[in-house]
C-alpha positions in Angstrom: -25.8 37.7 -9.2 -22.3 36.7 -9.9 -20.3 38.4 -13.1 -19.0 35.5 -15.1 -17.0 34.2 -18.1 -16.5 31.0 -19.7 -13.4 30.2 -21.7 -13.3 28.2 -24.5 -9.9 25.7 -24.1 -9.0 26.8 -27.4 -9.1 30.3 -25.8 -6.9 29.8 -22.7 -4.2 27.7 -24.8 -3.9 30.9 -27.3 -3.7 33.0 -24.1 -1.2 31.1 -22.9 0.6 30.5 -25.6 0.9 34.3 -26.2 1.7 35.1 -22.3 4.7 32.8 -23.1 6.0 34.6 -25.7 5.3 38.1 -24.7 7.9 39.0 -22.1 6.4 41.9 -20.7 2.8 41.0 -21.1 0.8 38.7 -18.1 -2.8 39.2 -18.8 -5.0 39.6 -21.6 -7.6 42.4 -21.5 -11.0 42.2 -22.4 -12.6 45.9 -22.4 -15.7 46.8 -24.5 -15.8 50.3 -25.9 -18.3 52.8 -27.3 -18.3 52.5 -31.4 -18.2 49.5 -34.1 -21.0 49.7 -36.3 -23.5 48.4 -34.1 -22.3 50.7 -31.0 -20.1 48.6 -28.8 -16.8 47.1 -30.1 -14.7 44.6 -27.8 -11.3 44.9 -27.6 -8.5 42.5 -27.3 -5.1 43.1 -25.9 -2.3 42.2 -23.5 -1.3 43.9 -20.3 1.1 43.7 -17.7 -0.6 45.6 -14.9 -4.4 45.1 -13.0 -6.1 47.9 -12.9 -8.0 48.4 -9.3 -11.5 48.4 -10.8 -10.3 45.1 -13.1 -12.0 41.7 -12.7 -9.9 38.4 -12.9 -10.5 35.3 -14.6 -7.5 33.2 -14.3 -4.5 34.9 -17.1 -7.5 37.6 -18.2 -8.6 40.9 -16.8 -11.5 43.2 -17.7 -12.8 46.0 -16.0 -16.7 45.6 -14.3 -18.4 48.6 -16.9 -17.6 45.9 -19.5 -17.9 42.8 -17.7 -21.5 44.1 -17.1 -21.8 44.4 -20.8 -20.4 40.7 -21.8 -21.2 38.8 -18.0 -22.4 35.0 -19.4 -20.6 35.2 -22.3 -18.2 33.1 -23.8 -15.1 33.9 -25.0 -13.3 31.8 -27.6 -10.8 31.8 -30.3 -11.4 30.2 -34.2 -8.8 29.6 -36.8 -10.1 30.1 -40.0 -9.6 30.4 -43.7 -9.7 34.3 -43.3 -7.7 34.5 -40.2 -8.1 33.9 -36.9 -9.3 35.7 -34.2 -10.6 35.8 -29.9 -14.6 35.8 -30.5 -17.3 36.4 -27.9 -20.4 34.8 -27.6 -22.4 37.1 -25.7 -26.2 36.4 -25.0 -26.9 39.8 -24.4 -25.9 40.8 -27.8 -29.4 41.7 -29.8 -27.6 42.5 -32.8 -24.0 42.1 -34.1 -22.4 43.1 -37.2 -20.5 40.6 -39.4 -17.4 40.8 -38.2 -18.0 39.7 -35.0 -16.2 42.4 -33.2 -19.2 44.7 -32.5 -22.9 44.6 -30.9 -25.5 46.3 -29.3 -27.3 45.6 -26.4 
């Protein structure tokens, strides 16, 4: 079965737009770590180097122990009154906490 991701095209545009201005940065890194409240957390960042377990999707690189964890999710970003912020929409989440940034599986 393939490992996917879909990306919202208000995510790539804010990746982009980012890439641009970063001058030492060409990726952004998905990776999903142990803790959060609900006992995974992802994490977003920027990186200039792949890694040689790393997946690719186009400008964004995450490593296949967390792409197993997120694989058919999407990956967006929302502007809102509180902020704004990358979000994932991962179907094998079976609980989240409010913030969005952590979930269990």
């Amino acid at each position: 079965m393939e490992k996917k991701l879909e990306f919202t095209d208000r995510a790539k545009n804010q990746i982009q737009k980012i890439i641009l201005s970063e001058t030492n940065k060409k990726y952004f890194r998905i990776t999903v770590e142990g803790g959060g409240c609900s006992g995974f957390k992802y994490n977003f960042s920027f990186d200039e180097k792949i890694d040689k377990d790393d997946i690719i999707f186009e400008q964004t690189i995450i490593d296949k122990t967390s792409l197993d964890l997120i694989s058919g999710s999407v990956v967006d970003f929302k502007k809102e009154m509180i902020g704004e912020s990358f979000t994932i929409d991962n179907p094998k989440a079976t609980a989240s906490c409010g913030c969005g940034l952590s979930f269990s599986v």
